[in-house]
N, C-alpha and C positions, 0 to 999 in steps of 0.2 A: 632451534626449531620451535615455533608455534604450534601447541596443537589442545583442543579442547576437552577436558577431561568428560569420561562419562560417567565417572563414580568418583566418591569423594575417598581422597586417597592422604591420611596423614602426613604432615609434614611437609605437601605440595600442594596440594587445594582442595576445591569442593567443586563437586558435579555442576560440568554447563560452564565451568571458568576456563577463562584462554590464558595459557599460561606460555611461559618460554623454557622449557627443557632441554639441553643437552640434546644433540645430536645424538650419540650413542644412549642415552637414557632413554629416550624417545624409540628410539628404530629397534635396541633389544631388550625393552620392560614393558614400557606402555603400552608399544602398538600391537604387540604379538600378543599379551595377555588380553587385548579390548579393553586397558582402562582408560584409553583417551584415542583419539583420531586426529589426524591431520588439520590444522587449520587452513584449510583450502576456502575458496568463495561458496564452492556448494554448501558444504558443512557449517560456514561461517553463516549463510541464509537458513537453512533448514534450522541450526541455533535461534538467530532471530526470531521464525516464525513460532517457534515453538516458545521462547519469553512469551512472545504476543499473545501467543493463547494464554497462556497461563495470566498473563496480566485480565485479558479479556473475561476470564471465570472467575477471577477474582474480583471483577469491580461489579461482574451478576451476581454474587451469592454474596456481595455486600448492601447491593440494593435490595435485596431480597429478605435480606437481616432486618434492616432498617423498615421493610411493608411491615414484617413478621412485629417487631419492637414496635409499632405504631398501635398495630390489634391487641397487643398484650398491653399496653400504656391505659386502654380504656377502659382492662375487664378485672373485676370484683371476684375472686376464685374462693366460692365457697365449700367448705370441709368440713363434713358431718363425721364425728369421732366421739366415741363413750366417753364421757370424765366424770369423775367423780363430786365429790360436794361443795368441794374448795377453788373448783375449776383447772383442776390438776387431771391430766390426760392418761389414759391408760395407756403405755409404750410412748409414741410420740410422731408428730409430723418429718415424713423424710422428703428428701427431692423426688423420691419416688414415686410417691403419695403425690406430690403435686404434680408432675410431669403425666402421670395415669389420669388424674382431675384433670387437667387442659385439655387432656386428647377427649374425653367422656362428654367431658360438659362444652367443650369451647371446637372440638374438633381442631386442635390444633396440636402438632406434634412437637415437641422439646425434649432432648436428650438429657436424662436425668444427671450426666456429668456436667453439663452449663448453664444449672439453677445451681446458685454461690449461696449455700443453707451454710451458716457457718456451725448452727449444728439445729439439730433433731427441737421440733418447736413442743412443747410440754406444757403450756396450758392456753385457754381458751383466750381470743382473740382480734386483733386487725395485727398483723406485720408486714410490712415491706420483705419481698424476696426481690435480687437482683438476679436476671435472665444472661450469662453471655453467651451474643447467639453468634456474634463475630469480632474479630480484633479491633476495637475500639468503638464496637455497637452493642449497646448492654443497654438491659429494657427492664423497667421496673415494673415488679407484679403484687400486687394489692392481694394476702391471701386471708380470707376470714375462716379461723376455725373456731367451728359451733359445736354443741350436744347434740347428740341424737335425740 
């Protein structure tokens, strides 16, 4: 019997997959608990339509990555921080610090998980920070940190 799983279920598949189960595996595990439904025509479209959406939000919040990656490609993000004499930083630059600077100075919002700081910047500066804002759209950001 065909029928489409709704949750991903070890050792048989992953949620939205059409599989072929046993007759009795089907009629007294899967269907009675809700882990899969029939592979009917209905089922089989409302599947479909539902891929499509999800392909559809997927290629707007890639283009949208890609506007985002464009404005970030042009801006100069500067960082006013104490340092000392040697141009050695007191504490240090996190993604946090820059993600809080974008949104202040640039009005732009970036989740401080997808600026790739491989670690905390510690003295005074030009570095390149890479942005990933989507799977396989990553935006380079120009960050200047200066003295107060």
């Amino acid at each position: 019997m065909k029928v489409i799983l709704l949750d991903n279920i070890k050792g048989v598949g992953k949620k939205d997959e059409i599989i072929n189960a046993s007759d009795g595996y089907a009629r007294n595990y899967l269907l009675p608990k809700k882990l899969a439904v029939e592979a009917n025509s209905e089922n089989l479209s409302k599947l479909n339509n539902k891929k499509e959406a999800a392909s559809y939000k997927r290629d707007v919040e890639k283009k949208e990555a890609e506007e985002l990656a464009k404005k970030i490609k042009g801006i100069m993000l500067k960082i006013k921080v104490k340092a000392g004499e040697n141009g050695k930083i007191f504490g240090g630059v996190t993604s946090k610090e820059i993600s809080d600077n974008l949104k202040s100075q640039y009005n732009i919002l970036v989740d401080k998980k997808k600026i790739d700081l491989k670690e905390t910047i510690k003295t005074l500066g030009e570095f390149n920070v890479d942005i990933k804002l989507f799977e396989g759209v990553i935006a380079k950001l120009k960050v200047e940190v200066i003295s107060e």
